[in-house]
NULO-322562 format. One record per residue (C-alpha): residue number from 0; x, y, z. Coordinates in nm, 3 decimals, m for minus. Each point is the difference from the previous one (the first is absolute). Layout:
BEGIN
{n = NUM; X = X; Y = Y; Z = Z}
...
END
This chain:
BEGIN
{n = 0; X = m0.265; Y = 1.806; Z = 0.961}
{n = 1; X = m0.359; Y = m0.162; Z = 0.098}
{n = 2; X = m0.256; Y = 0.070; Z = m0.289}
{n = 3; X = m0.286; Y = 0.216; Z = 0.233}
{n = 4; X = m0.200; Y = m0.307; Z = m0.032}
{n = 5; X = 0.241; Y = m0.235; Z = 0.129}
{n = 6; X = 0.054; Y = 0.046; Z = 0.340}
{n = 7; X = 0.332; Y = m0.014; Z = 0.163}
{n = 8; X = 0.003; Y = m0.287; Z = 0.183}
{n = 9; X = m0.170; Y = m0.197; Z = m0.254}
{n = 10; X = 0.294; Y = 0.118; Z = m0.243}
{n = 11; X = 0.264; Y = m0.036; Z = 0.223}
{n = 12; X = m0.130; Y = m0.356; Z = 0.086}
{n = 13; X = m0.034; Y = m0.121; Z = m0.380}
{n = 14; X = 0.336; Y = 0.169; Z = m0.090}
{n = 15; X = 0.171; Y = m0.128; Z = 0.288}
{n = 16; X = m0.122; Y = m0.402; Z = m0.082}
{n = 17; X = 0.051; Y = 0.105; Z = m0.351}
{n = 18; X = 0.359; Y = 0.049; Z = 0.004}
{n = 19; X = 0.044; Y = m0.275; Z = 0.230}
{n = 20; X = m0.096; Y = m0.254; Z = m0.238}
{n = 21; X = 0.121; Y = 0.176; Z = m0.310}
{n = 22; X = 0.354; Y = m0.057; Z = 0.165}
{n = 23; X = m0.036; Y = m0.348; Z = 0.094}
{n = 24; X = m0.101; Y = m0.103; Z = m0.340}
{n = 25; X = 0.223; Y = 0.179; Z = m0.190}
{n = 26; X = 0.315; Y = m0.181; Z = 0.212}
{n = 27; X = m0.192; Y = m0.306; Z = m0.077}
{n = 28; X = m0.010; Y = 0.047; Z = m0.391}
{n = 29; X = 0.325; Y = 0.139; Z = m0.040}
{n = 30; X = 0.237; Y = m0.230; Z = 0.206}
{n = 31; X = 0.226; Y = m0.184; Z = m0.168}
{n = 32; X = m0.064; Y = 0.169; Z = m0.331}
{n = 33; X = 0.048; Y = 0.283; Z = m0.211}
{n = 34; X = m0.277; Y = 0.010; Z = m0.220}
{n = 35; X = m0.267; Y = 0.266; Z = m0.050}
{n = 36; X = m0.301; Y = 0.006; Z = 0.237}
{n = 37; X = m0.260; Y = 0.197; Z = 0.005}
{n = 38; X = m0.373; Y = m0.084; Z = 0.218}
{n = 39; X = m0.307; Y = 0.165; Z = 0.157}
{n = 40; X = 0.051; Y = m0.008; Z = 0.357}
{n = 41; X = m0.306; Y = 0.121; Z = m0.006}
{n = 42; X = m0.230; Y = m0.200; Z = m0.194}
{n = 43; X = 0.155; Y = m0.327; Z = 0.177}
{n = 44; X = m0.075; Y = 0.111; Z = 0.322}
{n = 45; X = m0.372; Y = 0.106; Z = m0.077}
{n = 46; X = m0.023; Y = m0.376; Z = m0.172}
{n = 47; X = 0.120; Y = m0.159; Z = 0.288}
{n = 48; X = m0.175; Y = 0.232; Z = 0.303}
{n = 49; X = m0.344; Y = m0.107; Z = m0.178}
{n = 50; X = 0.143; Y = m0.351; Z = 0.067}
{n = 51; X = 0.119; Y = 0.096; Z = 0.329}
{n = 52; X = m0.364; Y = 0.107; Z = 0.071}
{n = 53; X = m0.070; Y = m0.347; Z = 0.036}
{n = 54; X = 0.302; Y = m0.154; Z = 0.150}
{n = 55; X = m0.054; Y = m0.102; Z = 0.383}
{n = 56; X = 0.210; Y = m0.117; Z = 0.353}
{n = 57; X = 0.327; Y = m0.004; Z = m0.101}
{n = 58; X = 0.015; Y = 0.037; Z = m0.382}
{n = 59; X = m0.165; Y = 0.342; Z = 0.024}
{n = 60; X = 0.269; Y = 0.087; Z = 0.276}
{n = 61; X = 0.267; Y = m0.133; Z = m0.281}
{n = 62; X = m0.155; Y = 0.186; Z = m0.266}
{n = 63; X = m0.033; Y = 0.312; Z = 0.211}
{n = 64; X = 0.354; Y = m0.010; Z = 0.073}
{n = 65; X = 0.152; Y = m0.060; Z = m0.361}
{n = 66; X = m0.229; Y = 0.289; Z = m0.136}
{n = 67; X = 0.116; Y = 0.243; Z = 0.254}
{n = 68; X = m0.310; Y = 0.061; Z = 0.130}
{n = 69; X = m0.023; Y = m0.127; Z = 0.350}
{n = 70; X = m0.022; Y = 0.329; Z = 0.166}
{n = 71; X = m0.331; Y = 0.078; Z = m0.158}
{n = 72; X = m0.161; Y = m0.256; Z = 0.170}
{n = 73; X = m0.380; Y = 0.013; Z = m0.163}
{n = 74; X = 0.011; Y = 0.328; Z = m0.148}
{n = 75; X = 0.197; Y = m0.153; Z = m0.271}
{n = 76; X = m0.255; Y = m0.039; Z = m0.247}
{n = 77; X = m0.148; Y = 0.326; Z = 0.081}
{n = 78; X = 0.326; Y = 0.163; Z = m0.064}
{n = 79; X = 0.007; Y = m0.159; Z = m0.401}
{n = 80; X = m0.335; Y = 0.120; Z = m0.021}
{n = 81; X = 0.048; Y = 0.345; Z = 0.054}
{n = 82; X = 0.315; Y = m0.009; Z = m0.188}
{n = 83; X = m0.176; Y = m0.192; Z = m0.331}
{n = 84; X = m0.246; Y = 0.273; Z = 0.046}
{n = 85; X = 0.241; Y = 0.272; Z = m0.104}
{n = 86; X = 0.215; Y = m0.149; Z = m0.234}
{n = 87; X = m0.289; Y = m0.094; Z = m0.164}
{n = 88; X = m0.134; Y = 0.298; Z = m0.078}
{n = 89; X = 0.043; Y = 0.160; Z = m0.340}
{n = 90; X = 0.252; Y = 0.223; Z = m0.060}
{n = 91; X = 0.068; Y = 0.211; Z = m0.367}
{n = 92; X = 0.381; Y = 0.004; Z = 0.128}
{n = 93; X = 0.096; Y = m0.387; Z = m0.032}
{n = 94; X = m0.213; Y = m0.318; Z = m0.022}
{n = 95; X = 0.017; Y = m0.232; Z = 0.311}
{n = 96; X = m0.228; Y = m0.297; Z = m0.048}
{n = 97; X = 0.006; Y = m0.287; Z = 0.254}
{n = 98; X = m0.259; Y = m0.287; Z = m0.009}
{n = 99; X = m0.090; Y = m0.323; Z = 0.247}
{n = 100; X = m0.204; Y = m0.215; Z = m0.067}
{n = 101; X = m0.069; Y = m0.362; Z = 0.122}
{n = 102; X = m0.028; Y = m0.361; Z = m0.192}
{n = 103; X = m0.180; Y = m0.246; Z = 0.205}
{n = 104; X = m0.058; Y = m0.381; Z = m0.101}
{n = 105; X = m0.366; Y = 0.019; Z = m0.077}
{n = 106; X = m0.035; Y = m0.296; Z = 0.254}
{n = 107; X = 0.178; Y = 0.176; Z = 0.276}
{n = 108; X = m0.211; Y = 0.116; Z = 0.270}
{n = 109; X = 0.201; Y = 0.329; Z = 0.045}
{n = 110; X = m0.127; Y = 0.128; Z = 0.378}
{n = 111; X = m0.225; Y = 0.305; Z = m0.125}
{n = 112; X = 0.165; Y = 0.236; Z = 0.287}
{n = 113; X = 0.315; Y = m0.067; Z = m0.161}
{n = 114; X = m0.116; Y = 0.118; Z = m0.326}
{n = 115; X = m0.180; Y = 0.296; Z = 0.111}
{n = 116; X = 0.316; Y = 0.161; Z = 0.199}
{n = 117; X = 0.186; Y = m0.066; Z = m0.348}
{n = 118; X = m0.248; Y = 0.197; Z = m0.167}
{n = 119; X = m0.015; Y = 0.253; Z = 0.280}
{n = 120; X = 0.358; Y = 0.061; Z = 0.026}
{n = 121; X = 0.158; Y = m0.082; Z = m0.269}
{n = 122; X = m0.269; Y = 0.114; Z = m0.284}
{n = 123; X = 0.040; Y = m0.402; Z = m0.119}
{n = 124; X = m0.213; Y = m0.114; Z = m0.279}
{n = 125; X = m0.113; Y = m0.408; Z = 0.047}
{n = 126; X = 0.005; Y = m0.249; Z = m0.319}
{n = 127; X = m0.067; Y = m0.369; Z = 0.092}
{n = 128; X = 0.147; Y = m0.256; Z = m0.281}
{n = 129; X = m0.024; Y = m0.335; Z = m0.068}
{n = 130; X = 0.354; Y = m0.080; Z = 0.061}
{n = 131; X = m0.049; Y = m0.329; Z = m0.170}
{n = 132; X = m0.013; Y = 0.230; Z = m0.265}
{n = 133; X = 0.356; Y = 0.055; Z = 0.067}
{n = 134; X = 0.120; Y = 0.168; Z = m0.372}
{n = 135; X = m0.346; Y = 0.149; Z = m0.046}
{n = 136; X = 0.099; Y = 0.189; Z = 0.380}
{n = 137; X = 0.335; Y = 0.068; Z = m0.061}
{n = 138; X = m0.127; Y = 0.215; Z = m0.294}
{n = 139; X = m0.271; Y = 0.176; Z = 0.166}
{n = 140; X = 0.278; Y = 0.053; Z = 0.341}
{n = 141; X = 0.252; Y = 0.143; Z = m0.294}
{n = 142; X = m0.224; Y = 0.203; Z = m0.195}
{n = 143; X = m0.122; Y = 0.181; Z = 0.316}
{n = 144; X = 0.337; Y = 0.078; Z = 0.098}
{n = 145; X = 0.113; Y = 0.106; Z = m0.352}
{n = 146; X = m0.271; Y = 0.227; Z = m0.025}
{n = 147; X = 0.028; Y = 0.159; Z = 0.369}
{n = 148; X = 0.399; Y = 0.040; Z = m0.143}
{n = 149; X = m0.049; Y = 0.179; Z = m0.346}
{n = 150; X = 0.127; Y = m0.308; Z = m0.150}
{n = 151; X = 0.338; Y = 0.012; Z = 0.213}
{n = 152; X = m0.042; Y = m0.308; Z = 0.189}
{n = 153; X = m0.065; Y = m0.283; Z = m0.184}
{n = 154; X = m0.067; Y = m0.425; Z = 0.054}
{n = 155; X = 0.046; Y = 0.085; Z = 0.404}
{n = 156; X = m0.118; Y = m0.333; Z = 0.043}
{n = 157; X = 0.198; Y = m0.302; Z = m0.197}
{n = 158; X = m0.152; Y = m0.278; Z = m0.113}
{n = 159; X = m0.039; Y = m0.286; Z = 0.217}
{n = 160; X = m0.082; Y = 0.183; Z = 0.303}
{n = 161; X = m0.351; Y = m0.009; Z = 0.018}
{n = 162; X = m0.119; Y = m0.337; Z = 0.173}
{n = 163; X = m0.331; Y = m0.125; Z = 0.040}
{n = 164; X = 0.073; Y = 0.037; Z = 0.386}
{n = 165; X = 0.091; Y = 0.370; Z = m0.010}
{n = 166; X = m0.186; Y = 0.102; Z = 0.263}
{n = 167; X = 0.037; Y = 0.433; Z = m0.107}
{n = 168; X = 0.220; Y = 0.227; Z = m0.181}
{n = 169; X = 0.041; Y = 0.310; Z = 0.131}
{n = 170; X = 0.182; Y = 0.279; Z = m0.261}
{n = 171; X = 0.109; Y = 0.384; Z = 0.079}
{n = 172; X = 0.097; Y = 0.150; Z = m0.333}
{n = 173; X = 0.174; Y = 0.368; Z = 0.003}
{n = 174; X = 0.074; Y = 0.228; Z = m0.302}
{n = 175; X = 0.154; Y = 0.320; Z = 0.004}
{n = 176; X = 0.081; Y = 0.267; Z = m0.259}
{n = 177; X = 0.167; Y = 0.344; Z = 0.037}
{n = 178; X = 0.182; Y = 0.273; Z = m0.172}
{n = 179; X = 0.275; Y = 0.147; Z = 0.174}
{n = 180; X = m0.056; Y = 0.333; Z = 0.145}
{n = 181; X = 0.316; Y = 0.113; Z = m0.220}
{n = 182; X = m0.001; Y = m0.218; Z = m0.319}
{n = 183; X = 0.337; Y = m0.087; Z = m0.168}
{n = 184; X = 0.089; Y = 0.117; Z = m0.328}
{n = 185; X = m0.020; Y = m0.282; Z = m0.245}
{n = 186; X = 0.254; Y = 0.182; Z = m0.206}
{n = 187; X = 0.287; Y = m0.032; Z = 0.261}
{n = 188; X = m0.069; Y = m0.319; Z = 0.037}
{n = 189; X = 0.368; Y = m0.127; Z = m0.071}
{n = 190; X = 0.171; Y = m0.363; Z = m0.014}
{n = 191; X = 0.153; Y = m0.064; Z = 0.261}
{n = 192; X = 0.198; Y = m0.285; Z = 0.216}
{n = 193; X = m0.124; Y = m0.160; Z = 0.305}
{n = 194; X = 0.236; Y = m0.177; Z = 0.233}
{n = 195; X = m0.169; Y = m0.392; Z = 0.072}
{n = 196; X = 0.287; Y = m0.042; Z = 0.216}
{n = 197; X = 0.345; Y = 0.072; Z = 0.076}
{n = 198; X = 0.145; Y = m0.175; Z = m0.334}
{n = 199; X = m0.333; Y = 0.002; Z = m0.236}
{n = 200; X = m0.170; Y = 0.311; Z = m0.227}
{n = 201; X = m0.321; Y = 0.018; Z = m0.172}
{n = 202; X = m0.099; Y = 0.292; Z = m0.217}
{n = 203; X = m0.359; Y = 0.140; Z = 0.145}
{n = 204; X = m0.194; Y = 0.309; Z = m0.137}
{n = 205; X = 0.061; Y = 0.255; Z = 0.261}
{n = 206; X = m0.273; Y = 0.284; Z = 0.073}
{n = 207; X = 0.179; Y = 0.362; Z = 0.137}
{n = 208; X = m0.109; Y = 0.281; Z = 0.126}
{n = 209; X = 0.071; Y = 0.257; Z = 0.227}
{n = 210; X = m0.250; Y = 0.200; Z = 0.262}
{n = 211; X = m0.041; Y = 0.033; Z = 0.395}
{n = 212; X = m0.080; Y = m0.318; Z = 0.151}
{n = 213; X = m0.048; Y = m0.146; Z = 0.365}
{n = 214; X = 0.392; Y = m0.132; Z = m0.014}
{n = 215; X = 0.210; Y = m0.140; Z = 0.311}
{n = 216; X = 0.345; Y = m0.159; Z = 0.025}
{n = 217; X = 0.089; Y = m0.272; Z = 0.293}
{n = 218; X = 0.323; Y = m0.018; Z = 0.067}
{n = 219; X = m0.070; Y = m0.266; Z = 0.290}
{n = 220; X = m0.128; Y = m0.240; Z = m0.301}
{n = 221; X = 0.185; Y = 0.115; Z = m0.267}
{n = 222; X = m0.287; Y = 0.111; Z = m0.213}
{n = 223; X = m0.221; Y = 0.256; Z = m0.133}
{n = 224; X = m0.364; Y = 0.022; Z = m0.032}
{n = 225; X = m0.221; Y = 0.186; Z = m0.215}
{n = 226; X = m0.371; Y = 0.052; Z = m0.030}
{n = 227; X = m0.180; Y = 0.046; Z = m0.300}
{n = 228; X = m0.321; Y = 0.147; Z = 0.038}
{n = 229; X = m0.359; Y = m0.091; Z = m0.225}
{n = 230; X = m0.261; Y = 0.212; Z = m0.087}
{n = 231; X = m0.160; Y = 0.131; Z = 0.234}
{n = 232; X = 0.251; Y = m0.081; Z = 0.285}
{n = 233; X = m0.213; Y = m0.251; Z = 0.180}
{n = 234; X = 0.243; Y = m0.296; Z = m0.124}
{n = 235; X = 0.370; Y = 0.037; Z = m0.075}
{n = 236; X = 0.289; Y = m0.289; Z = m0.105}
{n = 237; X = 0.290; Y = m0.008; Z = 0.241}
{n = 238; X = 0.314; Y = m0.072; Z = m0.128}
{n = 239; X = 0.250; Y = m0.142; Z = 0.199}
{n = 240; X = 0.388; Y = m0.054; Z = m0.169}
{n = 241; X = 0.287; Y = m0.124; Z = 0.162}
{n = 242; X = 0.365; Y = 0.206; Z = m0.065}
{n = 243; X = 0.203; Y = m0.374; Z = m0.107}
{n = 244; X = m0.160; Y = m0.222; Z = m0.278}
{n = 245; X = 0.035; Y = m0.264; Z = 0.234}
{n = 246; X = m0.131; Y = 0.226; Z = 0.307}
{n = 247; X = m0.404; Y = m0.105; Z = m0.054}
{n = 248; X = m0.007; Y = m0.322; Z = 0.234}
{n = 249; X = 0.137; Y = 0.193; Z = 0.305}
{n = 250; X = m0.283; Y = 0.253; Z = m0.044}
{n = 251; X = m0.256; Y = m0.284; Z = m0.027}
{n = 252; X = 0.147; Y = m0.221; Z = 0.308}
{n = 253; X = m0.018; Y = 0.334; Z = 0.169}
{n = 254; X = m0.358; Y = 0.100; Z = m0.101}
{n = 255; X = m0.269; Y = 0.001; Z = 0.228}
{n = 256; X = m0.270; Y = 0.260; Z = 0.121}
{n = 257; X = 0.190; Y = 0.214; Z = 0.194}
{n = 258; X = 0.306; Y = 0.060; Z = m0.238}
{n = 259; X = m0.288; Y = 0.084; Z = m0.330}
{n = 260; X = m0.151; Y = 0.251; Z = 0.279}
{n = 261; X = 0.344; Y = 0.131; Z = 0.060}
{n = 262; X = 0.074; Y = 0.004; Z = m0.326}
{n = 263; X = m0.320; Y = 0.195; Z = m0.131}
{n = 264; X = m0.023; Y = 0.239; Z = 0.278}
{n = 265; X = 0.374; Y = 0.119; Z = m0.103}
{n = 266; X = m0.130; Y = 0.103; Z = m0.355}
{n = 267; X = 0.023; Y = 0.333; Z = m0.091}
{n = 268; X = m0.125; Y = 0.186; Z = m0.290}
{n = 269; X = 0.230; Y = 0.344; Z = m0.046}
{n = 270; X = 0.225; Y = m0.111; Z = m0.267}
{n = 271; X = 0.033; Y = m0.044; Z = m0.378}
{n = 272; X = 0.076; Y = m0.426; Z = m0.035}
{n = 273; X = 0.081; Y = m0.147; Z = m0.340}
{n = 274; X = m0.169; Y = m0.334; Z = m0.075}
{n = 275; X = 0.067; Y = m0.265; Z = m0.180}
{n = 276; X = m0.200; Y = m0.294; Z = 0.079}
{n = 277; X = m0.034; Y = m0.276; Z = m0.261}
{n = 278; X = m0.322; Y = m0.062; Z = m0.204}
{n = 279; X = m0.126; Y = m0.373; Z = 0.133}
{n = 280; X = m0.251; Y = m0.241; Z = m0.023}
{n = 281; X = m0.027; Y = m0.325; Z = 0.211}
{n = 282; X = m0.259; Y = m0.294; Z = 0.056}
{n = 283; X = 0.058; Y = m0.227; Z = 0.298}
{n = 284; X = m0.214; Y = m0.317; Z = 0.131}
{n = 285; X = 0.075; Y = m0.137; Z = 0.316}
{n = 286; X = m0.187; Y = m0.298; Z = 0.209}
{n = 287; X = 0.041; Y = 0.145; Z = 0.364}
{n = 288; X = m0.109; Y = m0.299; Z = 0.225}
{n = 289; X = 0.357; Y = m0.101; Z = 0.076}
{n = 290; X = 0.077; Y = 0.366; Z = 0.089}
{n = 291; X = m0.311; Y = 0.068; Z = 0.204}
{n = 292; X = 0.059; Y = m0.297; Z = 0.199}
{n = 293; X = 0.362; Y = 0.093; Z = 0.095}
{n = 294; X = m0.143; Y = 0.345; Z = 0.076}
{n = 295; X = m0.192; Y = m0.194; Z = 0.298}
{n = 296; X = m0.286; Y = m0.112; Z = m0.112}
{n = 297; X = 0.041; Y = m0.346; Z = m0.096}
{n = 298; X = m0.317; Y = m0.150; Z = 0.161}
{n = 299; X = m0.214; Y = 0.151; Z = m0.258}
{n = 300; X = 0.167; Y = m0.236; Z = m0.283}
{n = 301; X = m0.040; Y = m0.246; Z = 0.252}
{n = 302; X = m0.237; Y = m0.283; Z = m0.144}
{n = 303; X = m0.040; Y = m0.119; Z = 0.351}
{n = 304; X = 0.046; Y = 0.316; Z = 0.234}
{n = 305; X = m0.168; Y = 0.282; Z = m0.172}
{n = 306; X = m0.317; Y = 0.129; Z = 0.137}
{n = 307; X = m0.231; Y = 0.226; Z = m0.203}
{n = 308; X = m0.276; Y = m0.096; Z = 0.145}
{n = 309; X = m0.174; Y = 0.378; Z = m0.021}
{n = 310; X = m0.018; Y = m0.069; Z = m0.386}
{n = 311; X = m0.036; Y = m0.393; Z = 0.056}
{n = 312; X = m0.142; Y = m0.167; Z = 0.308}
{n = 313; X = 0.113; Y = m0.384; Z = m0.103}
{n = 314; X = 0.409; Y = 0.183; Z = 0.069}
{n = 315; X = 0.007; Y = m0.201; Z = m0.327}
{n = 316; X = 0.169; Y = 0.297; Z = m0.209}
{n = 317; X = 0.353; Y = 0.108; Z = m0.042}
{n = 318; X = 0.227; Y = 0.195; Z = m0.197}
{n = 319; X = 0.164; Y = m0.152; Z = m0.339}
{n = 320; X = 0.127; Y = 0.286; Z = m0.165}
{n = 321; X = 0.075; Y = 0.351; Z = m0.002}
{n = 322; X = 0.053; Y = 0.136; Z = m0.379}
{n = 323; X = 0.163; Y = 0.297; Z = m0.025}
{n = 324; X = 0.009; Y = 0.182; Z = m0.355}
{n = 325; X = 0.132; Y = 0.383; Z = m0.056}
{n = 326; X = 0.092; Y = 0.239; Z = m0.298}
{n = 327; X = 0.116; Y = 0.281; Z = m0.021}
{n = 328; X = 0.125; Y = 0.268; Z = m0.259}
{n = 329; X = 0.183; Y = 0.301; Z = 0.067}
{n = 330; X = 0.070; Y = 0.249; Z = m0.284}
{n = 331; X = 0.026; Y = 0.402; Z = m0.133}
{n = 332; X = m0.393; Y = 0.029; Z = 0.102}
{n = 333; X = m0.037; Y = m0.173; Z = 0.313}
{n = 334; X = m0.042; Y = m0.349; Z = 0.101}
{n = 335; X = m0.268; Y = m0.252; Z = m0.015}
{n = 336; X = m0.021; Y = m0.297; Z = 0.258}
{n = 337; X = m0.158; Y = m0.269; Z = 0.070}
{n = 338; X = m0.007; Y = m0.308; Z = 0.220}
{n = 339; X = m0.284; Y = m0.272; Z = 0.095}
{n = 340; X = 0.015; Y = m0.258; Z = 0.293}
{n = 341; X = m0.208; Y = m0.324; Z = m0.004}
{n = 342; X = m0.052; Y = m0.197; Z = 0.367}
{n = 343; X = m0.115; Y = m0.363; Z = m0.102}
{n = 344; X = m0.176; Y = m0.162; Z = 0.298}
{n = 345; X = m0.007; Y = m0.380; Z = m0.038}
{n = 346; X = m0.199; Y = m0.249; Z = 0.220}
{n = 347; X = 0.186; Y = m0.287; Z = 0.203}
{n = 348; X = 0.186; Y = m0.185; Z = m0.271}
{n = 349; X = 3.595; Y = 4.442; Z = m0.430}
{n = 350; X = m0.156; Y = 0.344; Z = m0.051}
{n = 351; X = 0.134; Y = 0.299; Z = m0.110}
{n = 352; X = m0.222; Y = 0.109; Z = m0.297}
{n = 353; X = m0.327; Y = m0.144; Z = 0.050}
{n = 354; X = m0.012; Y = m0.306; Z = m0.232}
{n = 355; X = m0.236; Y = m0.306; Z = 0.065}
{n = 356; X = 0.117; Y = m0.247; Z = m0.259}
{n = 357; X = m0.140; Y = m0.295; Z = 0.024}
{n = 358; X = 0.232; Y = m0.238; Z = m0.232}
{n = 359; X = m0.006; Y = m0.296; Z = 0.250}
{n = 360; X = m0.242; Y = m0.235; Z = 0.185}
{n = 361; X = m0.210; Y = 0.222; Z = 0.227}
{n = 362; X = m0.296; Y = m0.023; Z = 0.206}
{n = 363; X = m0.363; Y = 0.194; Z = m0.086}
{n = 364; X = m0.362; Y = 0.012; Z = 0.131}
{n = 365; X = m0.305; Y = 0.164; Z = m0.086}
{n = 366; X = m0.147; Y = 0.124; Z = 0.353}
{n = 367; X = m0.309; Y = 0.204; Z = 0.024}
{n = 368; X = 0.118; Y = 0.308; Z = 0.200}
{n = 369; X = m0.303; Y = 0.001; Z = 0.181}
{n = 370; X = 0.043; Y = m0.266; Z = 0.255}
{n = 371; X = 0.349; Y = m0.118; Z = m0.078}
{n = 372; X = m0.099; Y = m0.288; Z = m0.128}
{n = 373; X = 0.182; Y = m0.222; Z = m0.265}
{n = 374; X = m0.175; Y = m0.107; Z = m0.258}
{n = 375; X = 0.213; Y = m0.127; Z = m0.224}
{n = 376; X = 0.384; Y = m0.113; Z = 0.069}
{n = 377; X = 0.290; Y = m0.093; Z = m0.255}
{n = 378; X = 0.356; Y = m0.041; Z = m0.070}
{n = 379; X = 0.157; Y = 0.075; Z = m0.316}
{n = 380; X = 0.293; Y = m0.190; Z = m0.101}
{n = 381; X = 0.019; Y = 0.067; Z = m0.396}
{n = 382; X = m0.191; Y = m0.072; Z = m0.283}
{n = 383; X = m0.171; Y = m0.330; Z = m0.017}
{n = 384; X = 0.087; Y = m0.223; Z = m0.337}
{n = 385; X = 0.326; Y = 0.265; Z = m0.087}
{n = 386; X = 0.308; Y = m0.102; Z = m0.120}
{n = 387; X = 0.248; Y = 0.031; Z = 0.297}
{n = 388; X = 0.360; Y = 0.142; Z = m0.130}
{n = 389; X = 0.324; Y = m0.014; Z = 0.246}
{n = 390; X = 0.117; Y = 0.346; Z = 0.055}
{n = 391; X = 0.329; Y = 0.025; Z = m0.215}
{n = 392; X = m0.304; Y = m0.121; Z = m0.308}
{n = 393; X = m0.171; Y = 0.332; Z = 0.055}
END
């Protein structure tokens, strides 16, 4: 449901380019691999629709495309800016904290209009650095972000990065913290075994509890979903776990807006569920340029093609990297999360009773009920760091 201040079409439009690109990049990150993943959808999109701001010709019609967000045509940034204006807000039920705020080359002659609409619609803040500077940058770029994070997010930006001919660095940072609605009892908090796969066990403290919760089963997919709601029931974590321990990649080659509609609108809230969902914590860092450019915009990395000439007349800028970093900890309280994305513009160089167990690799998100929109996204394959047992050991 729309928050009153958010009209429909505006939420339906963000939700709808949302979960587009959510989708996209999760196949992206996951293929090929079992590990754990977990990323802001959210915050990477608002990083690179600042960008996209200034992309031109055919690199904004790329960019457009790969985002999702074609169909908005110009209202695009109007649409964030609504949106940022209500999560935003504070609320005494959860903290939501997200932050942008743009690094320019204290030589670069940034196009003021450009600038303004990032302040306008995105509530941007503007530091120029001397990135001759580079360490002395890095530091002030990290700091910012670390403090917009609580501390979560960490050295976004390596060492090495920062050229003299960066031409801007443009950061969204996102932190969120929130009990759940129905907190877990710490004291039936058991050990517990988590299946990595089909011939591997790892021993995981698992949270229970049992209440009504918005519960569905799929039989279509094989899986059942769960919701868990946060105080205050503007944002909830949606679980999705597949019946077979090897069952999660067919759910995520499956995945795509119209099944997690399907699959949300089926919930239903009239019966007792028991829960077991492991305690977790995971950090992640990916560099996204690859990615983005196989999602179909490849003329922005494009030394030679790309055109964001509303930011830069010369054409002279382009996209280097895309730095992805993301935490998040989920426990008897709540969870806290946390993720930061860094755009570095260079110049031309089975149910009977109701159990939801979730002892193997599953999907989750943290969406804000409000709009449907996903602001965090992760898959949980086991405990990072664990010793890993074969079966007939446990």
């Amino acid at each position: 449901m729309a928050d009153s201040n958010l009209n429909n079409d505006t939420s339906a439009a963000l939700s709808k380019s949302n979960l587009q690109f959510t989708f996209k990049l999760h196949k992206e990150l996951t293929k090929g691999n079992s590990d754990n993943v977990f990323f802001s959808p959210f915050s990477i999109s608002t990083a690179l629709a600042m960008t996209f701001l200034g992309a031109r010709e055919k690199t904004a019609e790329q960019m457009a495309d790969a985002l999702g967000i074609s169909d908005m045509k110009d209202e695009v940034h109007q649409n964030f800016e609504k949106y940022l204006s209500i999560i935003l807000k504070e609320n005494e039920n959860f903290t939501l904290h997200t932050a942008n705020r743009l690094f320019p080359n204290h030589l670069s002659k940034v196009e003021t209009d450009y600038i303004n609409s990032c302040i306008k619609h995105y509530q941007a803040d503007i530091l120029p650095l001397d990135f001759s500077q580079g360490e002395v940058s890095r530091k002030i770029i990290n700091e910012w972000v670390s403090k917009s994070t609580n501390d979560k997010i960490k050295d976004l930006i390596g060492s090495g990065i920062l050229k003299p001919d960066v031409f801007m660095v443009l950061v969204n940072a996102i932190y969120f913290k929130g009990n759940w609605a129905s907190q877990f009892d710490e004291k039936k908090t058991r050990k517990d075994r988590f299946h990595i796969n089909l011939s591997e066990e790892v021993e995981v403290d698992m949270m229970y509890q049992k209440k009504k919760f918005p519960y569905t089963y799929n039989p279509q997919h094989l899986c059942s979903v769960l919701e868990l709601p946060y105080k205050g029931d503007s944002l909830s974590m949606l679980f999705i776990l597949p019946d077979m321990t090897d069952g999660l990649s067919a759910i995520e080659e499956a995945m795509n807006p119209d099944l997690f509609n399907e699959l949300q609108s089926t919930l239903r809230n009239n019966s007792d569920v028991e829960v077991f969902i492991p305690k977790f914590k995971l950090e992640t860092q990916f560099e996204l340029s690859t990615i983005l450019s196989k999602l179909g915009m490849p003329d922005a990395f494009n030394e030679a093609k790309a055109d964001f000439s509303g930011m830069d007349k010369t054409k002279n800028v382009y996209i280097s990297k895309v730095i992805h970093k993301a935490f998040v900890e989920v426990n008897e309280e709540g969870t806290e999360a946390a993720a930061a994305t860094g755009v570095v513009m260079m110049t031309r160089a089975a149910v009977r009773r109701l159990i939801f167990k979730a002892d193997k690799p599953f999907l989750f998100f943290i969406k804000d009920k409000r709009s449907n929109i996903i602001l965090f996204s992760g898959r949980y394959s086991g405990p990072e760091g664990n010793v890993v047992r074969a079966r007939e050991d446990l």
